[in-house]
C-alpha positions as CSV (number, residue, x, y, z in Angstrom):
1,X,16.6,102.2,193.3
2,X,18.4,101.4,196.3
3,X,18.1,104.0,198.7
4,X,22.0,103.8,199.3
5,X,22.8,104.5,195.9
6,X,20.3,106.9,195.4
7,X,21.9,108.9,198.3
8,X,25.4,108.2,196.9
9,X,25.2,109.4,193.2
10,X,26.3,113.2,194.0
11,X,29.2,114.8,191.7
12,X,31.3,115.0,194.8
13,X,30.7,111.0,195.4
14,X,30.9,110.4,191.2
15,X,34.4,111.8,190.8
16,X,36.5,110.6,193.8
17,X,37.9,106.8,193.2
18,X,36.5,105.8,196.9
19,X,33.6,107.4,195.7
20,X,32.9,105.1,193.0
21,X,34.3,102.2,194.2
22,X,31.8,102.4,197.2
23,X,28.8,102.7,194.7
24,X,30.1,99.9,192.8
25,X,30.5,97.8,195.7
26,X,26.7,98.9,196.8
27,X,25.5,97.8,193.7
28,X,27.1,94.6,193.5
29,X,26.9,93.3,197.0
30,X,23.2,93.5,196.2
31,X,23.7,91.1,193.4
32,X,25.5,88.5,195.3
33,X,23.6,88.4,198.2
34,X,20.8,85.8,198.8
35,X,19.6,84.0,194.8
36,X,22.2,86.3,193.0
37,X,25.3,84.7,194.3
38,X,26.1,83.5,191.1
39,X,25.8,86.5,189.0
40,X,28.1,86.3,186.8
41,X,29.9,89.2,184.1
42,X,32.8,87.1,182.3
43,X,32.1,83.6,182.9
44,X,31.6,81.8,179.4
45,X,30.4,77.9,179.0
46,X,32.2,75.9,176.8
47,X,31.4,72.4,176.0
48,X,32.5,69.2,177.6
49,X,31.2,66.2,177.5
50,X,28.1,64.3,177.5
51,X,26.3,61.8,179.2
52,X,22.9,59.8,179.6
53,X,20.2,61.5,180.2
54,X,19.0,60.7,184.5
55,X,15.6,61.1,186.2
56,X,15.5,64.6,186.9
57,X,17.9,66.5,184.7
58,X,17.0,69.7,183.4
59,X,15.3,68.7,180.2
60,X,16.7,72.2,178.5
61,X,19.9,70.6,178.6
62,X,18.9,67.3,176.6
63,X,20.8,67.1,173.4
64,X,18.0,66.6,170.7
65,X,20.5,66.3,167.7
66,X,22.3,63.6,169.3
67,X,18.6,62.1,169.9
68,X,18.3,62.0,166.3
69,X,21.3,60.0,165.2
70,X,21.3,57.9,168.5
71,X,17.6,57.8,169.7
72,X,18.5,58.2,173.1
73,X,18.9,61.0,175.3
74,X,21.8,62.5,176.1
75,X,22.4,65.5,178.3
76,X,25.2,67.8,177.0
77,X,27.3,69.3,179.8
78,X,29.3,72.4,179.7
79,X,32.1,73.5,182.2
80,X,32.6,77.0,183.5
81,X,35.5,79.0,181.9
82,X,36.3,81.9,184.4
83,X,39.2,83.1,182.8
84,X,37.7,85.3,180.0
85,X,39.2,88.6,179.2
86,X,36.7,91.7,179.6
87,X,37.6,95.1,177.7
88,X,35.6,97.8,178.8
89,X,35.9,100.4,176.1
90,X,33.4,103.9,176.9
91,X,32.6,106.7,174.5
92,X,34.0,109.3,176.1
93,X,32.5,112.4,173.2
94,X,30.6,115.6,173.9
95,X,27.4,113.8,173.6
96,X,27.8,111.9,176.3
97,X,27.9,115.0,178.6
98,X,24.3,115.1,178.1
99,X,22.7,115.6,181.6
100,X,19.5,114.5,182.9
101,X,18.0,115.2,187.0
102,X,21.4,115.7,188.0
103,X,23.1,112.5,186.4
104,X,25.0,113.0,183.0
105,X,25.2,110.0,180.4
106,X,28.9,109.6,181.2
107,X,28.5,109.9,185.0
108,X,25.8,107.0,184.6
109,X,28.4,105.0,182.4
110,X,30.8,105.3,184.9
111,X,29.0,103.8,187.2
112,X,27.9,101.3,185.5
113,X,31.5,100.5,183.9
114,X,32.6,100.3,187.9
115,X,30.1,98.2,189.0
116,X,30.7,95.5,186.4
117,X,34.4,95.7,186.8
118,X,34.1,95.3,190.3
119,X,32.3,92.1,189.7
120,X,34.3,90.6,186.8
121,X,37.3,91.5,189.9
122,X,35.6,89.2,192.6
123,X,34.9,86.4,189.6
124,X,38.8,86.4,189.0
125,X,38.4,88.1,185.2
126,X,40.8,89.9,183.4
127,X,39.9,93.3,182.4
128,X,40.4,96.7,181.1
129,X,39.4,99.9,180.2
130,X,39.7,101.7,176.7
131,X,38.4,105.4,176.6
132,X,38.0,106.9,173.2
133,X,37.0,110.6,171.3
134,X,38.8,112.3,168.7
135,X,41.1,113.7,171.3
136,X,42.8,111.2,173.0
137,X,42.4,107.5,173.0
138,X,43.6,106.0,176.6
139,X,44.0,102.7,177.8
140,X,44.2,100.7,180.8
141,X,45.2,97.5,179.6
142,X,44.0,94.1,181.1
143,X,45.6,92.3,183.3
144,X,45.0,90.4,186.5
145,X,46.5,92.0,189.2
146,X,45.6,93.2,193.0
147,X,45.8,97.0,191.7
148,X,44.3,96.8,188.9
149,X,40.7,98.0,189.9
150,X,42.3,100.6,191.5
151,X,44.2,101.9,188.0
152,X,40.8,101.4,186.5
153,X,38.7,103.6,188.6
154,X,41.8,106.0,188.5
155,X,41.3,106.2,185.1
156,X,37.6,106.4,185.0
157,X,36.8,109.5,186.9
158,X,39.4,111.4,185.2
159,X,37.8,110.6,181.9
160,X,35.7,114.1,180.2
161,X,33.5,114.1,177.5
162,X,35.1,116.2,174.8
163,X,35.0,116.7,170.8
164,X,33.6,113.9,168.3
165,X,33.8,110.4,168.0
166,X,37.1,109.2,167.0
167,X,37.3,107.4,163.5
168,X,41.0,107.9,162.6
169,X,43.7,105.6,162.3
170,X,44.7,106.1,166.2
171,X,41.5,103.0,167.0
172,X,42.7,100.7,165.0
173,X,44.7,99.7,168.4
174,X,41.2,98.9,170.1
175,X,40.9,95.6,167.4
176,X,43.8,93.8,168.9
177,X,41.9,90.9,169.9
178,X,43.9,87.9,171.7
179,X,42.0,84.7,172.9
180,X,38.3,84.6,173.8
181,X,36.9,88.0,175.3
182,X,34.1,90.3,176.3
183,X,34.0,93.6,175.3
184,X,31.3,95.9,177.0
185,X,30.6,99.1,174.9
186,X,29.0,101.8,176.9
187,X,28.1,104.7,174.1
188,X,25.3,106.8,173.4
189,X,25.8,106.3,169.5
190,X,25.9,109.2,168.5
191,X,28.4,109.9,165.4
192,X,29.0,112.0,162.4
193,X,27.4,109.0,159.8
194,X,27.9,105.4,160.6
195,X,31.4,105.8,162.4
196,X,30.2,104.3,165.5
197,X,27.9,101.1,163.7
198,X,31.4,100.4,161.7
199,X,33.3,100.7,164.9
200,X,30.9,98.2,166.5
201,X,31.4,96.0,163.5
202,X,35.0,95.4,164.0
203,X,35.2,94.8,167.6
204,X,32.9,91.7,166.7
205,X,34.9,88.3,165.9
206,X,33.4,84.7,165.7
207,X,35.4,84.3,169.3
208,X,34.7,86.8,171.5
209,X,31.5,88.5,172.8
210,X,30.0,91.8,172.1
211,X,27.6,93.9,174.8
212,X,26.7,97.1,173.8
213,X,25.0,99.4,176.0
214,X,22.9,102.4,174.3
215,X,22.4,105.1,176.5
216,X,19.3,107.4,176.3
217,X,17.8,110.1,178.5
218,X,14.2,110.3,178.7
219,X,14.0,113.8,177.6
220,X,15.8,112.8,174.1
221,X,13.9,109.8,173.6
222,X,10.5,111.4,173.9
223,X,10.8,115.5,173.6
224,X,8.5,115.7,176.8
225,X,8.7,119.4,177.1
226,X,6.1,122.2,176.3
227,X,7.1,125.0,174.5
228,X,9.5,126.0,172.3
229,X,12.9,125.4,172.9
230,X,16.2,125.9,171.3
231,X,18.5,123.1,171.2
232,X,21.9,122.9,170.5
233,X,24.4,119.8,169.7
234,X,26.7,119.1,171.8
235,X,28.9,118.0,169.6
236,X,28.6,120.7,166.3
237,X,27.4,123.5,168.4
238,X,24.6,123.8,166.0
239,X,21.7,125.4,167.1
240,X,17.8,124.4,166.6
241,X,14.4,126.3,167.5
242,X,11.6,123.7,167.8
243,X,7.9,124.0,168.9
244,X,7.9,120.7,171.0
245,X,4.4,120.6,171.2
246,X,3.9,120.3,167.3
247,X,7.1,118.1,166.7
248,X,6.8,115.7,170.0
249,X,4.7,112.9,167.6
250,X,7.1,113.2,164.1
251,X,10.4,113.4,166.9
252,X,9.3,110.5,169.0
253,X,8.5,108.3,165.5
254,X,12.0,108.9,164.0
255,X,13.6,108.4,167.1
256,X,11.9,104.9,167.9
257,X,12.7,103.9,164.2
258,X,16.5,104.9,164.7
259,X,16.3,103.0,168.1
260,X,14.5,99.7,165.9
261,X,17.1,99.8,163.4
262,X,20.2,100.1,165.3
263,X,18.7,96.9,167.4
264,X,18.2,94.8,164.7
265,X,21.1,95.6,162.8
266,X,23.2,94.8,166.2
267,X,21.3,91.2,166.3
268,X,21.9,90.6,162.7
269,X,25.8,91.1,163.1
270,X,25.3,89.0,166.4
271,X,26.3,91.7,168.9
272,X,23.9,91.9,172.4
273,X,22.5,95.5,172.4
274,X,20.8,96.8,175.7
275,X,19.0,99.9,175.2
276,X,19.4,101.8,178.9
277,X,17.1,105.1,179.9
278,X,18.5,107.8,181.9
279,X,15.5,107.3,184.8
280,X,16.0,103.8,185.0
281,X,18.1,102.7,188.1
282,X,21.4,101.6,187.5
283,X,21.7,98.9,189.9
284,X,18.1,97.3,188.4
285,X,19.9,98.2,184.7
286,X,22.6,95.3,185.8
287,X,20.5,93.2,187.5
288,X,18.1,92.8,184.9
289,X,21.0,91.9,182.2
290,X,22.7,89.8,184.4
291,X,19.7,88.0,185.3
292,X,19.2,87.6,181.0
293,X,22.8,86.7,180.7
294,X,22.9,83.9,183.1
295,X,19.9,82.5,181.8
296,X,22.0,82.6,178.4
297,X,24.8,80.7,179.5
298,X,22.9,77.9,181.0
């Protein structure tokens, strides 16, 4: 991790809007500087036109279907479309109040939600933010504006992690789609049934883009403690006594097999899923999936 934003994520730092906007602007100058310049969040490619193939094109771009009917080689451009609407939308339950070394899941979603819309600001992007648990469902809606990062770190630190996922009538607002857009999902998936996989479901058209970002602490993932321990739900308030030691292997199996599923299930329904630790960095969290994305869009 960058020593800078190591030294900056401190709840003091984490819930001020200069605060965050510094870390955001941390992390993202690192991307653009030297071979990251063109990192990009929103930027789509659609298709334009072709042409012959010339003496050192990129051969990835060669058009083999066209080969077939033609037998010749034709490279098929694309131009850049920068004007993609992003909709950040963060689960803002109990769960997500789940802390770690310091850091809770919702603090590390924040900062993560900041940097990206920080960046999708300097690409010229519209975006927005949608914050949702069962009590209150609140919006920043997208435009293009000079203030609008501003509204949407406003609205960021003041968001809590309270009650239960929301599954009533009050989302159905959050499926307005208009257009071509991204929507970044920053949620913890946790849920009373499949509320959350349905929720998912929905936000996924044959137009826009899905990026779903699962976060888990290292602690939950693995049950890396000795002893025996009484956990509670953060959600339910329901309490468990466990022997870690004699349930560590039979947790760990059921929760890599949860983690498997809700993977494939994601790919099937064509919808990018990024599973994110706790321990990992966030800055090399967005590096690494904008480094993946821009080798998609190639």
């Amino acid at each position: 991790m960058d020593p800078r934003i190591k030294e900056l994520l401190s709840p003091a730092t984490l819930n001020s809007i200069n605060g965050l906007e510094l870390i955001a602007r941390v992390i993202v100058e690192g991307f653009m500087s030297g071979s990251n310049k063109s990192q990009s969040v929103g930027a789509g490619q659609e298709f334009s036109q072709y042409r012959s193939y010339q003496q050192g094109d990129d051969l990835r771009q060669l058009d083999w279907k066209m080969f077939a009917r033609s037998e010749r080689y034709y490279i098929k451009e694309a131009d850049i479309e920068t004007n993609i609407t992003v909709k950040f939308m963060l689960d803002a339950s109990q769960s997500m109040s789940y802390e770690e070394k310091g850091i809770t899941k919702l603090q590390y979603a924040k900062v993560m939600m900041a940097a990206l819309a920080y960046l999708a600001r300097k690409q010229g992007d519209t975006f927005g933010l949608f914050t949702v648990n069962d009590q209150e469902i609140k919006s920043i809606l997208p435009r293009f504006e000079q203030q609008q990062f501003i509204r949407f770190l406003t609205e960021l630190v003041q968001v809590k992690g309270e009650g239960k996922w929301e599954k009533s009538k009050g989302i159905e607002q959050l499926f307005d789609h208009h257009g071509k857009e991204m929507i970044v999902f920053i949620t913890d998936l946790y849920d009373d049934g499949e509320d959350i996989q349905h929720f998912i479901s929905r936000l996924k058209t044959k137009r826009n883009e899905v990026i779903v970002f699962h976060l888990m602490g290292q602690h939950e993932t693995h049950l890396d403690f000795e002893g025996s321990f009484t956990f509670e739900d953060l959600e339910t308030g329901i309490k468990t006594k466990a022997d870690t030691i004699t349930e560590q292997k039979g947790y760990k199996s059921r929760v890599q097999d949860w983690l498997n599923q809700s993977r494939s299930w994601m790919l099937e329904k064509q919808i990018n899923y990024h599973l994110v630790q706790m321990n990992e960095s966030v800055d090399e969290v967005l590096r690494n999936f904008l480094t993946i994305r821009k080798r998609l869009v190639r």
